[in-house]
N, C-alpha and C positions, 0 to 999 in steps of 0.2 A: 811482480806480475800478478796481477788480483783478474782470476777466472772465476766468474759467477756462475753458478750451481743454482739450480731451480728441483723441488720439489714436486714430483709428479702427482702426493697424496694430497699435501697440504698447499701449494703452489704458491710455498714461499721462495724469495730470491735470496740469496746471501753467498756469502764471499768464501770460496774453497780452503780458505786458514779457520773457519769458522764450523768446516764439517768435524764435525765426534769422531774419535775414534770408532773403526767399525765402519769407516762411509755411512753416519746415519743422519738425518734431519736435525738439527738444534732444537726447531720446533716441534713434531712430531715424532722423532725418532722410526721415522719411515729409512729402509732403505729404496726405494724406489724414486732414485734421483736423476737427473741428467746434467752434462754440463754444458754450458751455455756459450762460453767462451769469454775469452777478455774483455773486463769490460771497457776497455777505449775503443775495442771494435761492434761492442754494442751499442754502445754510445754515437758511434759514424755512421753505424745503420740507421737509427731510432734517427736524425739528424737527418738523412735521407729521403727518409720517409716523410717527417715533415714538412722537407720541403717540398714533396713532389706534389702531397698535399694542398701549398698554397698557390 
């Protein structure tokens, strides 16, 4: 299950086996994260959207 994790300072995206010990940024070393959710159900959204789009 790959839950993607977004960065609230740096507003990077990256895959929750990728956070630092510490809950911190890879990038930034910010704690100030949130998590995003799975991404196949990001993915179905982002898909949605699209299409409501065309």
């Amino acid at each position: 299950m790959h839950i993607i994790i977004k960065c609230k300072h740096c507003h990077a995206k990256f895959d929750r086996d990728e956070l630092h010990p510490g809950k911190k940024c890879p990038f930034c070393s910010s704690t100030n994260i949130i998590e995003l959710g799975e991404r196949s159900e990001l993915n179905a959204t982002k898909e949605s959207i699209i299409a409501i789009q065309n």
